[in-house]
DRENTORKOL-3810 file (N, C-alpha, C; in nm, 4 decimals):
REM DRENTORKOL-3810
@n.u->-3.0987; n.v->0.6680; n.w->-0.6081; ca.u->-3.0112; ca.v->0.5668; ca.w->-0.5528; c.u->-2.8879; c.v->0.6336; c.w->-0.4920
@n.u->-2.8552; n.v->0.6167; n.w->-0.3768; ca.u->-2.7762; ca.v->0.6246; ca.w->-0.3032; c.u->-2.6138; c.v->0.5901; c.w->-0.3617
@n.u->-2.5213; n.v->0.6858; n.w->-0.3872; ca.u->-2.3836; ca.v->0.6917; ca.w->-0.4214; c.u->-2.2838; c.v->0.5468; c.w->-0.3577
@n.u->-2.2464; n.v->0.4838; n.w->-0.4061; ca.u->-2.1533; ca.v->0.3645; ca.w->-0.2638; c.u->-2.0080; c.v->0.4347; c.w->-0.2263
@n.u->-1.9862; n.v->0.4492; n.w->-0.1169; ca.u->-1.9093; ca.v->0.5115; ca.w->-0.1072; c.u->-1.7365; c.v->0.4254; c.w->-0.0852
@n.u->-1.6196; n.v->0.4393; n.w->-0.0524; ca.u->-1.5292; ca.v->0.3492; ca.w->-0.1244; c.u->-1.5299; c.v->0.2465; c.w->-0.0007
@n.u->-1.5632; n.v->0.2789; n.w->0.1219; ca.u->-1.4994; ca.v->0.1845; ca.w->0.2484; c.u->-1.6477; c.v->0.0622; c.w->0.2224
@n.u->-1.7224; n.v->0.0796; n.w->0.1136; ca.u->-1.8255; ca.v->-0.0049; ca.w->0.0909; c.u->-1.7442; c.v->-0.0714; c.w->0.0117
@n.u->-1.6837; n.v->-0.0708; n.w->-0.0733; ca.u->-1.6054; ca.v->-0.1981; ca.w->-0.1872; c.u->-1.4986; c.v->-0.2345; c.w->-0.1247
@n.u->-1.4601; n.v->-0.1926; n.w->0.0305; ca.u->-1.2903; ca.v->-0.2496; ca.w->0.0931; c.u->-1.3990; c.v->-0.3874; c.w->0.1162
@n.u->-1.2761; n.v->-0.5087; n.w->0.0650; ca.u->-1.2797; ca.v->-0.6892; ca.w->0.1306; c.u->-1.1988; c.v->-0.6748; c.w->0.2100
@n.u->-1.1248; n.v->-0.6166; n.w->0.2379; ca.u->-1.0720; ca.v->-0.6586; ca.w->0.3973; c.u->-1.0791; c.v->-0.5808; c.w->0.4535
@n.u->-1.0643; n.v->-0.5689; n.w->0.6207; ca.u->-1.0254; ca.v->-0.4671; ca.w->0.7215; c.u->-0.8831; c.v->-0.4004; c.w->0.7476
@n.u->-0.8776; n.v->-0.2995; n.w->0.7583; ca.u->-0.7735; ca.v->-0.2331; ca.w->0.7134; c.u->-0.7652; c.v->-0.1997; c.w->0.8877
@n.u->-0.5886; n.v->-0.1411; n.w->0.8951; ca.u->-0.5257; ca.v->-0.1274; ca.w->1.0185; c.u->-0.4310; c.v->0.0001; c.w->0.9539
@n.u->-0.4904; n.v->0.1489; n.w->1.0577; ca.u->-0.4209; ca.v->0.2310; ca.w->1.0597; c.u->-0.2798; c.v->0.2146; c.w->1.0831
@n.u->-0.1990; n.v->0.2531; n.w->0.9598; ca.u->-0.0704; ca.v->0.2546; ca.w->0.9879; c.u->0.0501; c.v->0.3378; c.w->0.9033
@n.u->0.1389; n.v->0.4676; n.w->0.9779; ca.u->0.1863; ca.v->0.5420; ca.w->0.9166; c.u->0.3320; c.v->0.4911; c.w->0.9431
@n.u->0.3908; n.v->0.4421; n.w->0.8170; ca.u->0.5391; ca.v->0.4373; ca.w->0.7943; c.u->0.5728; c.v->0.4354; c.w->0.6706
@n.u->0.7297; n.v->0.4020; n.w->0.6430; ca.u->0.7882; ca.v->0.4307; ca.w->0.4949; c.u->0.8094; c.v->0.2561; c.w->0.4610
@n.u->0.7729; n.v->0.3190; n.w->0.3329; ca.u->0.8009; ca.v->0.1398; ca.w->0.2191; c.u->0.8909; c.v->0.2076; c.w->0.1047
@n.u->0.9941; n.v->0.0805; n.w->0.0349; ca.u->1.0414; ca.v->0.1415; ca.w->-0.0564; c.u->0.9488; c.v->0.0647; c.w->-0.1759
@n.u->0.9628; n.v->0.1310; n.w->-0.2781; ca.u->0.8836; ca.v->0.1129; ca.w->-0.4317; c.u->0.9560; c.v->0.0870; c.w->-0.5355
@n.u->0.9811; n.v->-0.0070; n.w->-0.6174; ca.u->1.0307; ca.v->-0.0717; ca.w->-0.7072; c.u->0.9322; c.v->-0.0792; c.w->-0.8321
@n.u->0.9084; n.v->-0.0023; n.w->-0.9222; ca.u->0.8319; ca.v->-0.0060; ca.w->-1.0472; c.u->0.8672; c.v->-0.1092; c.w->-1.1270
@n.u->0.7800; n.v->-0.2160; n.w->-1.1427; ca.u->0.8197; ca.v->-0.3142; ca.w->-1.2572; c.u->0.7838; c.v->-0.3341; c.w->-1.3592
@n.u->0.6476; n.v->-0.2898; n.w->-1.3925; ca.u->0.6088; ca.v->-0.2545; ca.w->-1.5254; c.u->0.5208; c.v->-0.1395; c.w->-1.4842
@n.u->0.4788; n.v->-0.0386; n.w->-1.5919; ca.u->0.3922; ca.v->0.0413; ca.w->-1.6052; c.u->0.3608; c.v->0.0730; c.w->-1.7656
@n.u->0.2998; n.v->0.0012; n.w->-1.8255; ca.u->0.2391; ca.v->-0.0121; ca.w->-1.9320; c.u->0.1985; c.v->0.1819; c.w->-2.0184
@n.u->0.0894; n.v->0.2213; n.w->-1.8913; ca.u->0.0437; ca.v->0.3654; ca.w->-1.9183; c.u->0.1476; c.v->0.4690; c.w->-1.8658
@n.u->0.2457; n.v->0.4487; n.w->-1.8257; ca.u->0.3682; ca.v->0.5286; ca.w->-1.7925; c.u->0.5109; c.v->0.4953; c.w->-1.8062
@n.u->0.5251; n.v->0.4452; n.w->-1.9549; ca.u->0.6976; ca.v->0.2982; ca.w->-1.9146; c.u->0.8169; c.v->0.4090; c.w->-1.8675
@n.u->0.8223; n.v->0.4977; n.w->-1.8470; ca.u->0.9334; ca.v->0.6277; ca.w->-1.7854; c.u->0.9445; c.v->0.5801; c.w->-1.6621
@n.u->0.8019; n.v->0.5467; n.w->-1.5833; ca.u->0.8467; ca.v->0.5082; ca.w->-1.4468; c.u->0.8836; c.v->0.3258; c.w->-1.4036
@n.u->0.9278; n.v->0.2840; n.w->-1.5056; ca.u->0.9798; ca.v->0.1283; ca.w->-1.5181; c.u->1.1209; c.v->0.1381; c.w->-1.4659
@n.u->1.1419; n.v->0.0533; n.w->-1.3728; ca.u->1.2790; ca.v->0.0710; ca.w->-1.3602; c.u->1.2853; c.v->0.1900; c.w->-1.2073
@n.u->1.2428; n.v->0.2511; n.w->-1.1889; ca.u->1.2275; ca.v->0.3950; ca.w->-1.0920; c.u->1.2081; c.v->0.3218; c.w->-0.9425
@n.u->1.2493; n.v->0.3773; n.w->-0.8556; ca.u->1.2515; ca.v->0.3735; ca.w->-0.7402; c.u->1.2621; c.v->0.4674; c.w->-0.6353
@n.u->1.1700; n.v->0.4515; n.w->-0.4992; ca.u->1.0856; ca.v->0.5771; ca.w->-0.4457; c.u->1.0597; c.v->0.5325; c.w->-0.3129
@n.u->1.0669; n.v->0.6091; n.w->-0.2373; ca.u->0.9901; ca.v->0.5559; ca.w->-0.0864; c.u->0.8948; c.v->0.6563; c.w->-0.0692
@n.u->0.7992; n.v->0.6040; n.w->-0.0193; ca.u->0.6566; ca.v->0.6671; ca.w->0.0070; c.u->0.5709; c.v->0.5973; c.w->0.1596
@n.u->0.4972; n.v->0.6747; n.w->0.1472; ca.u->0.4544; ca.v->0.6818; ca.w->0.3370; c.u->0.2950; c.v->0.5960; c.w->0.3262
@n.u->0.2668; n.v->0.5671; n.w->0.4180; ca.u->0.1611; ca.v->0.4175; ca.w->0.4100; c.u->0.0861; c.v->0.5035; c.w->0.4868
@n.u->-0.0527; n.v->0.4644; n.w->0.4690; ca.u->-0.1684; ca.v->0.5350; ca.w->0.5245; c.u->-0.2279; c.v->0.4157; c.w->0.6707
@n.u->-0.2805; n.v->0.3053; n.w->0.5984; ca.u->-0.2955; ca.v->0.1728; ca.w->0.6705; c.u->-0.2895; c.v->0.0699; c.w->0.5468
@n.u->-0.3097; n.v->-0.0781; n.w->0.6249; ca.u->-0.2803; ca.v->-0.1958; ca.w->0.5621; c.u->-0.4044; c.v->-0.3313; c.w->0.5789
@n.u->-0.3963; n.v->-0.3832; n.w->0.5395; ca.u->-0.4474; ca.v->-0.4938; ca.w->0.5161; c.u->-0.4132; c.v->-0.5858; c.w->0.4634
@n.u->-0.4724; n.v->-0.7196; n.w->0.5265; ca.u->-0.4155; ca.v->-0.8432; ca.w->0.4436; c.u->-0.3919; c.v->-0.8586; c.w->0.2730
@n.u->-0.4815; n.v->-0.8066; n.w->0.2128; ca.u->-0.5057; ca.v->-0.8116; ca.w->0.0755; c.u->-0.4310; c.v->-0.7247; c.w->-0.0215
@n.u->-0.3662; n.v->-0.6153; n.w->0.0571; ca.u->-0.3241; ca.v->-0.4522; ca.w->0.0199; c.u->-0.2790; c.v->-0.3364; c.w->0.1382
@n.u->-0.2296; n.v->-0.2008; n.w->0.0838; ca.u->-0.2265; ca.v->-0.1115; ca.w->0.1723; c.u->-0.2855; c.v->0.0270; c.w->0.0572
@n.u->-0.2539; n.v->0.1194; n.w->0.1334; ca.u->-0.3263; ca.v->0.2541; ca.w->0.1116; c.u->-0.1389; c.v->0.3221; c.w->0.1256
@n.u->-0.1246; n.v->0.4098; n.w->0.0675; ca.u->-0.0174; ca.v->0.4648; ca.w->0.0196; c.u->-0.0198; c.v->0.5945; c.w->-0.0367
@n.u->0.1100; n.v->0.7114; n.w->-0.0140; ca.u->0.0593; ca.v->0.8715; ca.w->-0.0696; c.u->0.2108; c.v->0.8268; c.w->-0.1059
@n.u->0.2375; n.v->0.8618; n.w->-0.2836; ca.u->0.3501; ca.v->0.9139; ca.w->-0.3356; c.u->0.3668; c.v->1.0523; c.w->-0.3751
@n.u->0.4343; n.v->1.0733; n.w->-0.4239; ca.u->0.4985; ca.v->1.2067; ca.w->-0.4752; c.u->0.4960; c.v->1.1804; c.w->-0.6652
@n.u->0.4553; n.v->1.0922; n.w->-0.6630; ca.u->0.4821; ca.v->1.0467; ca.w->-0.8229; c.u->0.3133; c.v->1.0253; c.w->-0.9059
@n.u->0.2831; n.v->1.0183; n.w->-1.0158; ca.u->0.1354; ca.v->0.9669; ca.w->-1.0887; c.u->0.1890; c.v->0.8457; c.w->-1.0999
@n.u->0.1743; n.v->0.7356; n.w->-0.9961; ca.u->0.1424; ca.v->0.5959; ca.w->-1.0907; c.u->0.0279; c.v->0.5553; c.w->-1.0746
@n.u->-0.0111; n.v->0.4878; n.w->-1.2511; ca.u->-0.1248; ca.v->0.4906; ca.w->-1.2754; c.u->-0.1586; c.v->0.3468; c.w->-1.2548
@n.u->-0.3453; n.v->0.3161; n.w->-1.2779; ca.u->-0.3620; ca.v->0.1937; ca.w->-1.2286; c.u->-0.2817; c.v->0.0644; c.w->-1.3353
@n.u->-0.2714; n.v->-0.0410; n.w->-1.2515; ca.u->-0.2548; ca.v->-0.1154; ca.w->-1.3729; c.u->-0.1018; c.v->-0.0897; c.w->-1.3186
@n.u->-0.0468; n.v->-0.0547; n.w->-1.3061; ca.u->0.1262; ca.v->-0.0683; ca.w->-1.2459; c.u->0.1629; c.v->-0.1389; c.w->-1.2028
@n.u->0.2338; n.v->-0.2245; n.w->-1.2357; ca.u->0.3353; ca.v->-0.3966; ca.w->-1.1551; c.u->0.4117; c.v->-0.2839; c.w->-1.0458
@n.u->0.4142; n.v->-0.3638; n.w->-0.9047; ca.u->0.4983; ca.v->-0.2994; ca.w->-0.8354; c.u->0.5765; c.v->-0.4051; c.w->-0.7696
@n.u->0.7200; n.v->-0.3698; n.w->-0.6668; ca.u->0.7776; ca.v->-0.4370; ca.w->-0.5631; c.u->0.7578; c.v->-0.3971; c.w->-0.4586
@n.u->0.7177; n.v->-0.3974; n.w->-0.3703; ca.u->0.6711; ca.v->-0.3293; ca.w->-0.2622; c.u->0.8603; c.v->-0.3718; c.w->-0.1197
@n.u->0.8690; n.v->-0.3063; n.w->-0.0455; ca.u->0.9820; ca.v->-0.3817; ca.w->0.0946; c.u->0.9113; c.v->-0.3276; c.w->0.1510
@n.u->0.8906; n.v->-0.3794; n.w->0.2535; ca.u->0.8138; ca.v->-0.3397; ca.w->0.4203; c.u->0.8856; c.v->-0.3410; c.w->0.4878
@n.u->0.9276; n.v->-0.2497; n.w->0.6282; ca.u->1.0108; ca.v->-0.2937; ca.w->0.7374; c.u->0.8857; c.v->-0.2772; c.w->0.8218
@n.u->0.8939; n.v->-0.3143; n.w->0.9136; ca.u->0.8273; ca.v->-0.2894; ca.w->1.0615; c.u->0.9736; c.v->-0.3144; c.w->1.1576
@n.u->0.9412; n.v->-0.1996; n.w->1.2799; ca.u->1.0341; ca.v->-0.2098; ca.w->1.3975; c.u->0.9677; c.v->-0.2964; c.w->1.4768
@n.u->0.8450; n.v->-0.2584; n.w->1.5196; ca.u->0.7925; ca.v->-0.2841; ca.w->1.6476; c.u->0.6712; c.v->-0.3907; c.w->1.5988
@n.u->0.6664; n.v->-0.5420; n.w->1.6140; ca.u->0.8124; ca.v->-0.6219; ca.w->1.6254; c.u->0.8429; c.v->-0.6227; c.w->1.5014
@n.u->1.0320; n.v->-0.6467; n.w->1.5129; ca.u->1.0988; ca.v->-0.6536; ca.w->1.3618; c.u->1.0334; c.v->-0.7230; c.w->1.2738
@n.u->1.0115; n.v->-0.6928; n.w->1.1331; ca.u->0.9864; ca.v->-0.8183; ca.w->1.0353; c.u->1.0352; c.v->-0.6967; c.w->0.9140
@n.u->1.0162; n.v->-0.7916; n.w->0.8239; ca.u->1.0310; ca.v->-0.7452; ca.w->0.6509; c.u->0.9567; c.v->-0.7829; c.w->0.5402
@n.u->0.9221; n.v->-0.7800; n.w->0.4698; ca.u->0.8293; ca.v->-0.8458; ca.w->0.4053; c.u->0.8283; c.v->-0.7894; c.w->0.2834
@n.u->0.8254; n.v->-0.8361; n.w->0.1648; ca.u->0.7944; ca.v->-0.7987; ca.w->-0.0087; c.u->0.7127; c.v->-0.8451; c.w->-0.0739
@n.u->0.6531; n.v->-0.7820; n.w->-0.1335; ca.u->0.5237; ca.v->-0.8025; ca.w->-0.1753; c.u->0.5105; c.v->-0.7616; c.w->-0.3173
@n.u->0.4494; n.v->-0.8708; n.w->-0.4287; ca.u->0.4593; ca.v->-0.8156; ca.w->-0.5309; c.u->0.3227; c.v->-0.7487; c.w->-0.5340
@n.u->0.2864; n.v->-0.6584; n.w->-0.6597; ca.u->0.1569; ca.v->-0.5728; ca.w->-0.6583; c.u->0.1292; c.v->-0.5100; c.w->-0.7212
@n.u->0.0061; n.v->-0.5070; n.w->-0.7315; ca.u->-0.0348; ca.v->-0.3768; ca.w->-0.8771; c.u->-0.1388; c.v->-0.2402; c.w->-0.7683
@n.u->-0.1180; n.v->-0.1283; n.w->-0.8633; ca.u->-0.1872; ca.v->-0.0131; ca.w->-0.8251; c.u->-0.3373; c.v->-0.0666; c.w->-0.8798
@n.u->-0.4107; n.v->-0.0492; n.w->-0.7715; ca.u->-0.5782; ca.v->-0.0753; ca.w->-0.7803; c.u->-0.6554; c.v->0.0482; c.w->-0.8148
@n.u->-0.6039; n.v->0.1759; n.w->-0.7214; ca.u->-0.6600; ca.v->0.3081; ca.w->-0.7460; c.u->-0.6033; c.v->0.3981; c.w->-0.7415
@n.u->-0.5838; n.v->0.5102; n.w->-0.8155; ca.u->-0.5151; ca.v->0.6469; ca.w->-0.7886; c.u->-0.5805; c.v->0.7573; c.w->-0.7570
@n.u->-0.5785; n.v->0.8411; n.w->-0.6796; ca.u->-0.6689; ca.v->1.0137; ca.w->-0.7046; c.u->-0.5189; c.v->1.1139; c.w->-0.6422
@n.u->-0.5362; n.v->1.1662; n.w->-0.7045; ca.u->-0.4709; ca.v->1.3381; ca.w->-0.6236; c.u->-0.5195; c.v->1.3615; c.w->-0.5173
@n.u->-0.3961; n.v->1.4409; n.w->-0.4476; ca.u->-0.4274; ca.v->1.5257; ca.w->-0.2797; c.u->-0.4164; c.v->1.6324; c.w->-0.3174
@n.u->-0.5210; n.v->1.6989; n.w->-0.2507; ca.u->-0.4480; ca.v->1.8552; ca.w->-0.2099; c.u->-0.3312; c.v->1.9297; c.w->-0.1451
@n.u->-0.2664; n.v->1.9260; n.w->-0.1823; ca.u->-0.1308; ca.v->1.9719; ca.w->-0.1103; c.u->-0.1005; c.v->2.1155; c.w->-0.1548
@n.u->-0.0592; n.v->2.1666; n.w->-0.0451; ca.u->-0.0179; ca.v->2.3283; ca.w->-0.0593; c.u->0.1271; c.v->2.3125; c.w->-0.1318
@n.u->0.2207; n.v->2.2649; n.w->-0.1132; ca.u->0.3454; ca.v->2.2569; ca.w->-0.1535; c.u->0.3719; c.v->2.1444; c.w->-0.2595
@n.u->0.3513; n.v->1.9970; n.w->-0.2497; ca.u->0.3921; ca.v->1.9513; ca.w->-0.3432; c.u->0.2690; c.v->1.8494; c.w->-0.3818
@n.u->0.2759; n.v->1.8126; n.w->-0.5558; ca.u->0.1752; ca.v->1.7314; ca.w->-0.5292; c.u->0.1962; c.v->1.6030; c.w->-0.5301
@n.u->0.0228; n.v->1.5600; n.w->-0.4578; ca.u->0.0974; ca.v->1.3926; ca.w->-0.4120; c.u->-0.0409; c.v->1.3075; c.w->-0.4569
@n.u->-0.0337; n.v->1.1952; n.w->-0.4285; ca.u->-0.1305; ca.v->1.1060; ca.w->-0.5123; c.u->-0.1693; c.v->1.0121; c.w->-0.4016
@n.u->-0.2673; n.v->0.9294; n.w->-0.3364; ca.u->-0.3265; ca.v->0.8533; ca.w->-0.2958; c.u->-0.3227; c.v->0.7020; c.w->-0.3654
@n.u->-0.2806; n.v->0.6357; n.w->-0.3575; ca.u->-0.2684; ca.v->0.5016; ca.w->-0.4092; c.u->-0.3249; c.v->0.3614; c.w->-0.3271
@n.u->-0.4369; n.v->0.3212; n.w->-0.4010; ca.u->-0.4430; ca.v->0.1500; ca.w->-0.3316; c.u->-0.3805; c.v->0.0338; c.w->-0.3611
@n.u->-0.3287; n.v->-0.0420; n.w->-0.3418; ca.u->-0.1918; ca.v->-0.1424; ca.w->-0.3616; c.u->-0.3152; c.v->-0.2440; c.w->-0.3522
@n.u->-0.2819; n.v->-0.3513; n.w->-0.4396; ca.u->-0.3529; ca.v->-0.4934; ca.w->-0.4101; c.u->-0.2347; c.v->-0.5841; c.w->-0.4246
@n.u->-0.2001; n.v->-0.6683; n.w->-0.3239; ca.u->-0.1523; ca.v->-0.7692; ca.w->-0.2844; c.u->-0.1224; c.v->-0.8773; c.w->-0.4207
@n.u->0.0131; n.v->-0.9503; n.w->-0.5031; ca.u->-0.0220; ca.v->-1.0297; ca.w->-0.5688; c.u->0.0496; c.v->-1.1564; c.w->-0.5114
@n.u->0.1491; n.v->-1.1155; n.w->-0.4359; ca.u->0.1871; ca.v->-1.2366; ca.w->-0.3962; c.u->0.2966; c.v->-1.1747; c.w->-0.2544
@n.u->0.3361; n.v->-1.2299; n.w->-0.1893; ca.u->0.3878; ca.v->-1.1887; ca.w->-0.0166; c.u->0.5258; c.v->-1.3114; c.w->0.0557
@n.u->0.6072; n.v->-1.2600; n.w->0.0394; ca.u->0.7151; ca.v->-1.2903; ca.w->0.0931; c.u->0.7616; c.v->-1.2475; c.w->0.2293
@n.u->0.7910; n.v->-1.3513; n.w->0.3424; ca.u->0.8849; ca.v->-1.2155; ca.w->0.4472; c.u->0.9230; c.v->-1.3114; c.w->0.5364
@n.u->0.9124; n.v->-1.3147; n.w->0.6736; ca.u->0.9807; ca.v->-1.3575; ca.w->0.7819; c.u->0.9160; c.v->-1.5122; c.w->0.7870
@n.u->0.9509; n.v->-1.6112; n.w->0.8080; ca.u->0.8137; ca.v->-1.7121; ca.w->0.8259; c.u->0.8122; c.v->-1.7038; c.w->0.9892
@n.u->0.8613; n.v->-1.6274; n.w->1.0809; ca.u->0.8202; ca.v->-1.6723; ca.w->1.1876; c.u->0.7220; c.v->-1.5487; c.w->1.2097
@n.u->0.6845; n.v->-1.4190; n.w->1.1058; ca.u->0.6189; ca.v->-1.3634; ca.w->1.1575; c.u->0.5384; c.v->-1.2788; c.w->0.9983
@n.u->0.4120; n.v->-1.3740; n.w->0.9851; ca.u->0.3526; ca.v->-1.3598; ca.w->0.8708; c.u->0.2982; c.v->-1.2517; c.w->0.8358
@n.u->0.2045; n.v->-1.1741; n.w->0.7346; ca.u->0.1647; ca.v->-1.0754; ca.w->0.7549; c.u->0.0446; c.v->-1.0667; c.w->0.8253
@n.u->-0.0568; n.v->-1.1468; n.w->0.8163; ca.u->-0.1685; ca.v->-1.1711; ca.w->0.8743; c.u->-0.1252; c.v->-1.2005; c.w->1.0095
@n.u->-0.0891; n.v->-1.2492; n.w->1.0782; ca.u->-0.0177; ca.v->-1.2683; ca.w->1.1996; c.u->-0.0112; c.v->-1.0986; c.w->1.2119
@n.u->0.0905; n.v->-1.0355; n.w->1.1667; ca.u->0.1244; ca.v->-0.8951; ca.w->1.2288; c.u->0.0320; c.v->-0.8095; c.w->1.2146
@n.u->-0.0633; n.v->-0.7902; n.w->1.1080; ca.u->-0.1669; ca.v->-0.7238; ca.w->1.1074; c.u->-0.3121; c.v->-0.7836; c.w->1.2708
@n.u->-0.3089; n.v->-0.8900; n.w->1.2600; ca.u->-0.3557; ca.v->-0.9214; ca.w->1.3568; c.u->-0.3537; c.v->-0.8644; c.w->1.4912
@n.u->-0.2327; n.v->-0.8540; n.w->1.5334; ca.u->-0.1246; ca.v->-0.8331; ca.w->1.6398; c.u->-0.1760; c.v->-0.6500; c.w->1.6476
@n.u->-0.1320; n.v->-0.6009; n.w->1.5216; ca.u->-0.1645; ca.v->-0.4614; ca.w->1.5297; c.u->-0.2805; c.v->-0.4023; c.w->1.5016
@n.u->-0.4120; n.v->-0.5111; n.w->1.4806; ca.u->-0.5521; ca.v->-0.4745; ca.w->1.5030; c.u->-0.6082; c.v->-0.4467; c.w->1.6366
@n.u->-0.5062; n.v->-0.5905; n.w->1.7336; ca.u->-0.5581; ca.v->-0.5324; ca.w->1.8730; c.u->-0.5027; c.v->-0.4350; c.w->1.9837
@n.u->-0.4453; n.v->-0.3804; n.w->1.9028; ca.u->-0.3305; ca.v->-0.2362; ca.w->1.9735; c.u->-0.4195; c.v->-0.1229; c.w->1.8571
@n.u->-0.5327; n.v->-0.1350; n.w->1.7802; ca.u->-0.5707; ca.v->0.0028; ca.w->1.7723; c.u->-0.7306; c.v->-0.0664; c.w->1.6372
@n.u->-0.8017; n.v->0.0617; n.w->1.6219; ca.u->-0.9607; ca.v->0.0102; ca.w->1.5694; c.u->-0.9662; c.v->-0.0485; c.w->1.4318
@n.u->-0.9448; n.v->-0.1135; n.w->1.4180; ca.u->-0.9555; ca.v->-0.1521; ca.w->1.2336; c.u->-1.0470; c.v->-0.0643; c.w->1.1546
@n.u->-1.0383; n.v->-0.0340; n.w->1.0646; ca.u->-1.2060; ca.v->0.0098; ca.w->0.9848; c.u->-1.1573; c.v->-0.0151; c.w->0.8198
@n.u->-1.2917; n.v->-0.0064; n.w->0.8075; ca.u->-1.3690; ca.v->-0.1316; ca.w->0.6875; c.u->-1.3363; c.v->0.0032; c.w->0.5575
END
């Protein structure tokens, strides 16, 4: 039997996208040191449901988070509450860093410019993948 590989268990379509979010730890049960901690870290891409994320830190699954979003282009903001879905390590020559999947628990931000709306917007300015 054939291995499933992870873009087989993504439910939504994801939209390449590299910028900074800040991180607000609100609980971490398997790490309570990082309760309270705060961090900005760089976004891989996004989706309605979640994003993909590289910190500098181990947070483990199961982590309450606060997520802030800015986008420039067009302005919005958006907060998002959330838990860590998946973690693995990167290879990094210099420092190490961690891969993180964010799942969506609840979404706050502009009402004139939703997230699904902006993800939308920035699906057809570049390829989504699954």
């Amino acid at each position: 039997m054939k291995d499933q590989d992870q873009s087989d268990r993504r439910e939504h379509l994801r939209v390449p996208q590299k910028g900074y979010i800040k991180v607000v730890v609100e609980a971490s049960p398997e790490a309570p040191t990082l309760e309270g901690k705060v961090f900005k870290c760089t976004t891989r891409d996004l989706s309605s449901g979640g994003l993909h994320m590289v910190v500098h830190s181990n947070v483990p699954v199961g982590t309450q988070l606060r997520l802030h979003v800015v986008f420039t282009d067009p302005p919005a903001e958006f907060e998002h509450v959330a838990r860590v879905a998946w973690s693995r390590p990167l290879e990094d020559d210099i420092l190490q860093t961690y891969a993180i999947g964010i799942e969506f628990r609840s979404t706050d931000g502009d009402p004139d410019c939703e997230w699904e709306d902006l993800l939308e917007a920035r699906m057809l300015g570049s390829k989504p993948t699954q």
